[in-house]
KOLGUTI-68138 format. One line per 8 residues: number of its first residue (from 1); their letters; for each residue x, y, z of N, C-alpha, C, O, CB. Coordinates in steps of 0.05 Angstrom, whole numbers. Atoms other than C-alpha are relative to their C-alpha. Glycine has a CB too. Example, Ala and Ser with C-alpha at 12.3 -4.5 7.8 and 13.67 -1.06 7.14 Angstrom:
residues 2
1	as	18 -24 0 246 -90 156 18 24 0 39 24 13 -20 1 25  -16 -24 -1 273 -21 143 -15 22 14 -5 44 18 9 9 -29
end
This chain:
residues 225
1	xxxxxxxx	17 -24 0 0 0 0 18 25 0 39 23 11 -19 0 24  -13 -20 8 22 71 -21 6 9 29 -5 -4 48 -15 18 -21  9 -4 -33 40 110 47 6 35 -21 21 41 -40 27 -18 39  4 -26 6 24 183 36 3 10 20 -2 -4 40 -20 8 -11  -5 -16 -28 43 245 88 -8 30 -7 2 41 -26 33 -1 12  7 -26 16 9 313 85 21 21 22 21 12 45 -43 10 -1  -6 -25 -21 46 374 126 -19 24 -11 -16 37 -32 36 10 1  11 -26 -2 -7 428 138 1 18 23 6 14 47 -24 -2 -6
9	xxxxxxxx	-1 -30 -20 -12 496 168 -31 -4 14 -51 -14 5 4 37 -23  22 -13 -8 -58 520 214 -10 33 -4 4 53 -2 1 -5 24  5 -34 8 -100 585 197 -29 8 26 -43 -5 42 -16 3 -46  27 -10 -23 -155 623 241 -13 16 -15 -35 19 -6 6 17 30  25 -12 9 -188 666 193 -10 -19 -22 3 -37 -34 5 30 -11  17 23 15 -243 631 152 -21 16 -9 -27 35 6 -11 -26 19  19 -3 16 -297 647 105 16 4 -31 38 -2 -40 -18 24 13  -12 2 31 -298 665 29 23 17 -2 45 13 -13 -22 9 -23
17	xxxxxxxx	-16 -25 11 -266 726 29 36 -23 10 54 -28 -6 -11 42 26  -29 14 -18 -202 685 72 8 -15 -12 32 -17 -15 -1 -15 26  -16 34 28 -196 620 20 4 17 -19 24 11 -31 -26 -34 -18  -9 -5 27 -197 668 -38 30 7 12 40 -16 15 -18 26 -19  -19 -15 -15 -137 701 -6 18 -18 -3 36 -16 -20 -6 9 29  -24 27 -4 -100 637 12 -1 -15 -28 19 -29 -30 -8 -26 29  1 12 16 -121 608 -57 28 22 -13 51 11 -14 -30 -4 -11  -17 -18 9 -78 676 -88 23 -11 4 38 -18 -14 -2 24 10
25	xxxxxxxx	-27 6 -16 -21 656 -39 13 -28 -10 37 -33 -5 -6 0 34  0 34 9 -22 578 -68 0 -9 8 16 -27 4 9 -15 -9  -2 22 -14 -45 546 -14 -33 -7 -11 -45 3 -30 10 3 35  28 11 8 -116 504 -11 -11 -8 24 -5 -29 35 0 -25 -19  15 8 -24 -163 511 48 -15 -26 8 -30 -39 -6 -16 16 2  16 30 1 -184 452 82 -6 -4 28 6 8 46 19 -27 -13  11 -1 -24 -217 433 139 4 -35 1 2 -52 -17 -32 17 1  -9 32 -13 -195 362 189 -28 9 22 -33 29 35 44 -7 19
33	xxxxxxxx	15 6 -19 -254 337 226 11 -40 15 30 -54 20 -35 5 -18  -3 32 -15 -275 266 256 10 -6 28 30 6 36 19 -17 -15  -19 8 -21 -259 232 323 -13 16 17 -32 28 7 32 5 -3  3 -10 -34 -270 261 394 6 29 -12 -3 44 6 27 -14 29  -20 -31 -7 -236 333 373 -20 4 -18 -35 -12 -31 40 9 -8  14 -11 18 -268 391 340 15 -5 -28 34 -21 -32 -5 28 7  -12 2 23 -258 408 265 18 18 9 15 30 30 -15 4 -25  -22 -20 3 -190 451 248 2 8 -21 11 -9 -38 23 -6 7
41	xxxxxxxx	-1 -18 27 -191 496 193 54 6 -6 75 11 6 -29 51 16  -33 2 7 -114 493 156 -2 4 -28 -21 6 -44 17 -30 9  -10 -2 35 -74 499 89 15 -20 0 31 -28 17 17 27 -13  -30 14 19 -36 456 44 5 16 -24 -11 31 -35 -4 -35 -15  -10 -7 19 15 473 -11 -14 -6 -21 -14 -30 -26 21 -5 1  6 7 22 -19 477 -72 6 -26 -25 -5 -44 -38 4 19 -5  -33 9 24 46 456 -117 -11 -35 8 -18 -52 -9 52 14 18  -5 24 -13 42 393 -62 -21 -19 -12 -21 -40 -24 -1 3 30
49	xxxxxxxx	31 20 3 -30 373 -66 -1 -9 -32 -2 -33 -38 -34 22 9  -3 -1 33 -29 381 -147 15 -38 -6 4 -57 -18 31 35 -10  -20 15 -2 32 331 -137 -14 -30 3 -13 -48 -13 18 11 22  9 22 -7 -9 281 -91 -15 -11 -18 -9 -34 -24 -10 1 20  23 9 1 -74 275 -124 6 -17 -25 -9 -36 -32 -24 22 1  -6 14 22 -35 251 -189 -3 -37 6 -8 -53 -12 30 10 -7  -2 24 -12 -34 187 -156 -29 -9 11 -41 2 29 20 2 22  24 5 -1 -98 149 -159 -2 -5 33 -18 8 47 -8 -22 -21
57	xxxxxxxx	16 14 -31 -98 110 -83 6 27 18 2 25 42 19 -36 18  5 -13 -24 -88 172 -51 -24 5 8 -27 17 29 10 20 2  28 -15 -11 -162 184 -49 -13 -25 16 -36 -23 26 -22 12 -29  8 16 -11 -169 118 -20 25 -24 25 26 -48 32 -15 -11 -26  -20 13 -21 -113 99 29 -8 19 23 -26 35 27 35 1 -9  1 -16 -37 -95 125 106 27 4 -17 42 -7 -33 -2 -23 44  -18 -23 12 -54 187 97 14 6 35 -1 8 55 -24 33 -20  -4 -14 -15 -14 209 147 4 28 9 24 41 2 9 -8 1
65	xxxxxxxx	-7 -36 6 -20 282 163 6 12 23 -7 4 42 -24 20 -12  -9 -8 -16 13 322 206 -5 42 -1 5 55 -20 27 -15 -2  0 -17 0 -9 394 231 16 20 14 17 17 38 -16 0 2  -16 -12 -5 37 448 238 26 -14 26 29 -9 50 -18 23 4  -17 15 -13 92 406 263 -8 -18 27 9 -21 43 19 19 5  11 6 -22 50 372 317 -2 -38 -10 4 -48 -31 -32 21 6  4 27 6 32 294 326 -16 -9 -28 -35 4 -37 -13 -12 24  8 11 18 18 249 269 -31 -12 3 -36 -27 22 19 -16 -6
73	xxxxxxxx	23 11 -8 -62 233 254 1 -17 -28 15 -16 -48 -25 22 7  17 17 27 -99 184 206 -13 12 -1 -26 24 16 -13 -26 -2  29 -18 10 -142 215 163 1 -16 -34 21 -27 -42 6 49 1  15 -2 29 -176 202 87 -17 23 -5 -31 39 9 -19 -23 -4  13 -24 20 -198 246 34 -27 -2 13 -30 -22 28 0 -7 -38  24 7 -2 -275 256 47 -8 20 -16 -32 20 -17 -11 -3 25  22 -10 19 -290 310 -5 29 22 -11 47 31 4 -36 17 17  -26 -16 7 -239 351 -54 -18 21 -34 -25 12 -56 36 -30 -10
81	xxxxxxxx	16 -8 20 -273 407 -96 28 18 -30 49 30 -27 -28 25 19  -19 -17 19 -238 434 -162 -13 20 -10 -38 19 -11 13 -13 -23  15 -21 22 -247 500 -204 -11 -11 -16 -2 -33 -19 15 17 -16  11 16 18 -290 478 -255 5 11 -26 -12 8 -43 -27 -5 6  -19 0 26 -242 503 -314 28 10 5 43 15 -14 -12 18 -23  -26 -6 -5 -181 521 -281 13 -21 16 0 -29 35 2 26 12  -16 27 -9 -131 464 -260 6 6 33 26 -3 45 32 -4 -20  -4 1 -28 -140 485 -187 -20 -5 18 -44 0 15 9 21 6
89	xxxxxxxx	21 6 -12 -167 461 -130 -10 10 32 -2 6 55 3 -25 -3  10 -14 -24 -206 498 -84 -4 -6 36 -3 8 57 -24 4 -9  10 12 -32 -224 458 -22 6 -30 9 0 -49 -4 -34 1 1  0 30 -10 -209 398 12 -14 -4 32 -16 12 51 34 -12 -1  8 10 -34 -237 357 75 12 -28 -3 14 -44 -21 -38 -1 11  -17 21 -9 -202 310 112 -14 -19 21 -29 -6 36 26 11 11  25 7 -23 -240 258 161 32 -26 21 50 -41 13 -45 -28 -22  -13 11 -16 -202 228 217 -4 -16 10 -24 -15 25 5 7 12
97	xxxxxxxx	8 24 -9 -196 155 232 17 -13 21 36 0 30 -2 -17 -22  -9 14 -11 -175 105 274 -6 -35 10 -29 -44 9 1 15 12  -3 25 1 -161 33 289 -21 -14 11 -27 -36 1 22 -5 9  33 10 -6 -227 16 327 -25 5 -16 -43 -10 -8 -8 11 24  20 -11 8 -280 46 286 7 -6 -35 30 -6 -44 -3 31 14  -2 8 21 -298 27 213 -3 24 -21 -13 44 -11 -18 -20 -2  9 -28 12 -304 79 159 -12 -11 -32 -10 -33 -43 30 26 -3  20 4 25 -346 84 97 14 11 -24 12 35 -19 -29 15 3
105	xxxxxxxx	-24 -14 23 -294 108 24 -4 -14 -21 -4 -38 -20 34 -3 7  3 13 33 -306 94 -54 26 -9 -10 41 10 -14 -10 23 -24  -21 9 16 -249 56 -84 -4 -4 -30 -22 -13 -44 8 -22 10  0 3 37 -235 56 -154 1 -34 -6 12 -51 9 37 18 -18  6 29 11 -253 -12 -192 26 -2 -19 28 18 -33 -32 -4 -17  -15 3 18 -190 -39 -233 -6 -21 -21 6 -42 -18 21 -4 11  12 26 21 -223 -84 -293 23 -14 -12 38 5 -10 -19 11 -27  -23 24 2 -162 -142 -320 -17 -16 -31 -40 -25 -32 1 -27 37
113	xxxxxxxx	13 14 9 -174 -171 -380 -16 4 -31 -19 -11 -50 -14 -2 19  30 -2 17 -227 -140 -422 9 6 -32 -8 7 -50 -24 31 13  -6 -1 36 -186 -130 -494 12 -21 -8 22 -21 -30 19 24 -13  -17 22 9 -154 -203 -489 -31 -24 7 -28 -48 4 38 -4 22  28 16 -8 -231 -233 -468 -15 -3 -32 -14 14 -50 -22 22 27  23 0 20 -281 -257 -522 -12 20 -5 -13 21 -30 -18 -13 6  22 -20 4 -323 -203 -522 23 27 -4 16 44 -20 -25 1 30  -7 -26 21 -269 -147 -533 17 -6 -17 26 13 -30 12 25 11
121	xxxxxxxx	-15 2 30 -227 -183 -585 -27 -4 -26 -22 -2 -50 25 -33 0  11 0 33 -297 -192 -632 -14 32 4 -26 41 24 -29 -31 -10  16 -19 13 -320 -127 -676 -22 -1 12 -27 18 28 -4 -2 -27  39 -6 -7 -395 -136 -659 1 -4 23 -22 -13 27 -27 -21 -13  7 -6 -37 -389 -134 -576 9 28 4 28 37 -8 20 -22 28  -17 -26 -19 -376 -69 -540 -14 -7 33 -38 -10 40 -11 44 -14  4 3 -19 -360 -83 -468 -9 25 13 2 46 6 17 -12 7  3 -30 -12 -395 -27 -422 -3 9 27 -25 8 39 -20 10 -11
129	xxxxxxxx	-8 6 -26 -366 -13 -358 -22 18 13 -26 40 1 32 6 7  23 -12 -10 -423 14 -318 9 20 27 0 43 33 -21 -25 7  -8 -11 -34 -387 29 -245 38 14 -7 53 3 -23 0 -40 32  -33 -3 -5 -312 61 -236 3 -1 22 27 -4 28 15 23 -6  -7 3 -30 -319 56 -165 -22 -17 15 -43 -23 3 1 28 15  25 2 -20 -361 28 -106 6 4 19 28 14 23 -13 -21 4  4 -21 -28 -375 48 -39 6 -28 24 -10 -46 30 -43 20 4  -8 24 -31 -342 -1 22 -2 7 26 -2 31 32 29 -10 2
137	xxxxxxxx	-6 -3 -27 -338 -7 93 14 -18 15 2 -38 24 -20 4 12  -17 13 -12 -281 -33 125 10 13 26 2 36 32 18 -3 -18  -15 -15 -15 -238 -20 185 25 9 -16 30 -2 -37 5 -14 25  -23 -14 9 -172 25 171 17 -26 -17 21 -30 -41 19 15 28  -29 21 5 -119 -34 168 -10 -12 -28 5 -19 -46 7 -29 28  -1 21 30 -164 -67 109 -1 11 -24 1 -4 -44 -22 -19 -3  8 -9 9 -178 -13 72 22 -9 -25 46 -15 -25 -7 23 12  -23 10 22 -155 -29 2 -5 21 -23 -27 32 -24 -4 -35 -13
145	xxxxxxxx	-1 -24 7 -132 23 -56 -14 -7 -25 -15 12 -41 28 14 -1  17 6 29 -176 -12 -119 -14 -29 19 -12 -37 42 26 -9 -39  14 23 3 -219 -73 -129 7 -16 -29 -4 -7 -49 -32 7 3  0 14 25 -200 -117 -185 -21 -18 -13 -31 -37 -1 17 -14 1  24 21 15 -250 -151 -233 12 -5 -21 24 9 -37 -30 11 -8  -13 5 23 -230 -196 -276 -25 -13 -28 -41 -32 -29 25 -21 11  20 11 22 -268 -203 -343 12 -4 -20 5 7 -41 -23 15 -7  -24 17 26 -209 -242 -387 -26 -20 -12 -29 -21 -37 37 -28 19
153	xxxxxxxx	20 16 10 -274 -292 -392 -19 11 -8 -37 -6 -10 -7 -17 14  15 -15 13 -319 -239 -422 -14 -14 -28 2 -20 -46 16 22 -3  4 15 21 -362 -273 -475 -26 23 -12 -34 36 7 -7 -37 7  20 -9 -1 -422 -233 -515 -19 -6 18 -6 -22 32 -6 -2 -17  14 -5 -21 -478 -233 -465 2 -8 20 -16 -22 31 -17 -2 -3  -17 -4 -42 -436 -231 -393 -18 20 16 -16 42 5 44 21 2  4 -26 -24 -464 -185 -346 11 -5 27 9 -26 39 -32 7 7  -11 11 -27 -427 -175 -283 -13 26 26 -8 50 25 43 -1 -3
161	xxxxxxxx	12 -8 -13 -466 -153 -227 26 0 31 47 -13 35 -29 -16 -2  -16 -13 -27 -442 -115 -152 -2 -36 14 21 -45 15 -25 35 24  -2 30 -5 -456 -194 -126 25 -20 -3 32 -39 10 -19 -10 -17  -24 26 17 -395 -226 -171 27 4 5 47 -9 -1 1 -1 -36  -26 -14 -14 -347 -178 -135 9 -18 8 -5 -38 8 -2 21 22  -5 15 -14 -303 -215 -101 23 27 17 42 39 9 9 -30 -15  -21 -17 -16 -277 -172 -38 7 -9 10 -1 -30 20 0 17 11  -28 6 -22 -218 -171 -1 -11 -4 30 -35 3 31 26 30 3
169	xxxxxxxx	5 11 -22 -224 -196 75 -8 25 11 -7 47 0 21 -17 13  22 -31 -12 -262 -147 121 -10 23 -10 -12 45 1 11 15 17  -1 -18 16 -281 -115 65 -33 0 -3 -39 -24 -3 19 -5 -25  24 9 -3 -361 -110 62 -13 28 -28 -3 50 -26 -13 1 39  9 -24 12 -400 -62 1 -28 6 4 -48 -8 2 6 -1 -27  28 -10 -16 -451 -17 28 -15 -3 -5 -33 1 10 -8 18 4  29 -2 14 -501 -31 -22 -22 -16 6 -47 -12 4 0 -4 -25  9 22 -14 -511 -98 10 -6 -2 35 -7 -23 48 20 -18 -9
177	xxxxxxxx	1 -4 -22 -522 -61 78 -24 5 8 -32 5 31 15 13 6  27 -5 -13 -588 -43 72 -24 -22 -4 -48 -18 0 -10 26 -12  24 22 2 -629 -100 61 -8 -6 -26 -1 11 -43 -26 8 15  22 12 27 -671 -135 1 30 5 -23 31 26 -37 -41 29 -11  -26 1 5 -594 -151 -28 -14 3 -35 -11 23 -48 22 -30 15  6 -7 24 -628 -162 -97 -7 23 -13 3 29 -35 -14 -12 -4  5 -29 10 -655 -97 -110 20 15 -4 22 24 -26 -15 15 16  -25 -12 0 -586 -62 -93 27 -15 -16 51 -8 -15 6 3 28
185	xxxxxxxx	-19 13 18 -552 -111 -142 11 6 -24 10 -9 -43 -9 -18 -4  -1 -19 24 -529 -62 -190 21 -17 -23 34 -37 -16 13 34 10  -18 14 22 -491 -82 -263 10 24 4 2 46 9 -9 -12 -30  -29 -8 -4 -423 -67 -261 13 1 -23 27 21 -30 15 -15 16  -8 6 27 -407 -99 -327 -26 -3 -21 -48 -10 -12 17 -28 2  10 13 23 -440 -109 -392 5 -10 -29 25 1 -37 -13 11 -2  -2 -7 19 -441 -127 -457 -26 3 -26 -49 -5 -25 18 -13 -2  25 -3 19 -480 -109 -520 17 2 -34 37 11 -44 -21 35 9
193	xxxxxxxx	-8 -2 35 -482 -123 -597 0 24 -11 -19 39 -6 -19 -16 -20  8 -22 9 -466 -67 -637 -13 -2 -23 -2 -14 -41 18 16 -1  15 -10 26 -516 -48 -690 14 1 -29 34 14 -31 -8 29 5  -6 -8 22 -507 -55 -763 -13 3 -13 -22 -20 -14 12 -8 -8  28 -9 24 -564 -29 -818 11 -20 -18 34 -27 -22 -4 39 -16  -2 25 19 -573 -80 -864 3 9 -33 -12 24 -46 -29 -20 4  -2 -11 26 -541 -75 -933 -26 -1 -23 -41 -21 -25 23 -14 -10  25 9 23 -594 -63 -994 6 -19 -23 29 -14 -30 -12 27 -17
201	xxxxxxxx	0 19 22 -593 -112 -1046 3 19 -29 -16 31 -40 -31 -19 3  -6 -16 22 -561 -77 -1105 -33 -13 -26 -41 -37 -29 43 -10 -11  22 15 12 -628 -79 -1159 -27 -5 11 -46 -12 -3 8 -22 -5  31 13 -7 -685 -91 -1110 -13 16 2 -5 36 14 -7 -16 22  16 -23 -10 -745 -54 -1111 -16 4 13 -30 -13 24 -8 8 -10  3 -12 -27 -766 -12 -1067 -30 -4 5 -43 3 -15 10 33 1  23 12 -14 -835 -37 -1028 -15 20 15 -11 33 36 9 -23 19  26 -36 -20 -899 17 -1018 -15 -27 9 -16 -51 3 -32 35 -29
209	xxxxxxxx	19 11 -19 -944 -1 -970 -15 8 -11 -12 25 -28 -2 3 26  31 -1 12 -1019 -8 -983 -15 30 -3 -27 40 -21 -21 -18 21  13 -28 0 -1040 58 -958 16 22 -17 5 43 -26 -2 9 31  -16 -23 18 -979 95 -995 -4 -3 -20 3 16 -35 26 2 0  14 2 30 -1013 61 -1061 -27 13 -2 -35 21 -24 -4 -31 -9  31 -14 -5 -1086 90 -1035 17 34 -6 11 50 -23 -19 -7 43  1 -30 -12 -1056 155 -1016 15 17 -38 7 38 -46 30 3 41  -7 -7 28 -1014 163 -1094 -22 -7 -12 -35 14 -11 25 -11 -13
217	xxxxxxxx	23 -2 17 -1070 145 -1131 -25 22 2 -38 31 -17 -10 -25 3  17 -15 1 -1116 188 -1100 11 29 -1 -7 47 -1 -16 -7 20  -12 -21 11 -1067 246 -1114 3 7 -26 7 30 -33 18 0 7  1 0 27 -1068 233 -1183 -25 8 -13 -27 26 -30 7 -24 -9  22 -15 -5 -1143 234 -1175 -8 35 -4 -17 46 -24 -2 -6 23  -11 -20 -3 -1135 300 -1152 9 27 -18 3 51 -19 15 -10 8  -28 -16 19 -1088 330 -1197 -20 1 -26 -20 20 -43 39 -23 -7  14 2 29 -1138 309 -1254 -24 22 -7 -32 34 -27 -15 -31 0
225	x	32 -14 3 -1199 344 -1233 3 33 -8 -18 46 -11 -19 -4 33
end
């Protein structure tokens, strides 16, 4: 597992006017909750975060972060907003865990397989991945940074449903937490034939329907009078 380490600052002023400010400066306001303690409003280095997020399991591992030189906590991502056309990112929250208590985090799905399988070496299938993530609940220690599915055995009409998962040990997915497991059995995988219009027969002619022979004749009708 990746091991990640954040060093942030602590700040005391807060609202909009205060993040635009610190956004200028290149840091990225963010707020640490969770746990017994209140929340703490802080910064990270922009440059830094930019750096981390390149890396897919950071959004799904235990991070170690450390505030303004003080003891080391566990924490995970729990929400990271971006500009929505500028390559920066405005906000983060951090949720604070620990080794007794279970936590709830989307991991990315890794699919294995699917252009050396039946179904994506023939022309007429397109496989169609339905999920990139799902939603787990584990304790810390099991938390894992993907899910692998493997669909090397992919054949035209596979479907792979949240059911066919196969998760890692203390690993449980929420969907199957609320009851009536079938209903919450979502497709994950599919596949489907793709469409081809059927060539015309060079020479053949072309076929009116009954009423389109009523409806020209009585135009001719028509036209006469």
């Amino acid at each position: 597992m990746s091991i990640f380490k954040v060093e942030a600052k602590l700040r005391e002023d807060v609202g909009k006017g205060a993040s635009r400010r610190l956004r200028h400066e290149g840091l990225v306001p963010v707020v640490l909750y969770g746990g017994e303690k209140q929340p703490t409003t802080l910064t990270l280095n922009h440059n830094k975060v930019l750096r981390l997020i390149e890396d897919e399991a950071f959004f799904s591992s235990i991070i170690e972060f450390v505030a303004d030189g003080g003891k080391t906590q566990k924490v995970v991502v729990k929400d990271m907003q971006r500009h929505p056309s500028k390559h920066v990112i405005m906000h983060m929250d951090f949720m604070r865990v620990d080794d007794k208590h279970e936590i709830t985090m989307s991991v990315p799905l890794h699919f294995l397989g699917g252009e050396s399988s039946p179904a994506g070496k023939s022309s007429r299938v397109m496989i169609d991945y339905q999920m990139n993530e799902v939603e787990i609940t584990c304790f810390p220690k099991d938390l894992p940074e993907f899910i692998e599915v493997d669909v090397a055995e992919f054949s035209a009409g596979d479907n792979l449903h949240l059911s066919d998962l196969t998760m890692p040990k203390g690993v449980t997915l929420t969907a199957f937490t609320h009851g009536d497991d079938e209903a919450h059995d979502a497709v994950v995988v599919t596949t489907s034939a793709i469409g081809q219009a059927p060539a015309e027969t060079e020479g053949e002619e072309e076929t009116v329907a009954p009423n389109e022979v009523v409806a020209t004749e009585q135009s001719k009708d028509d036209s006469a009078e």
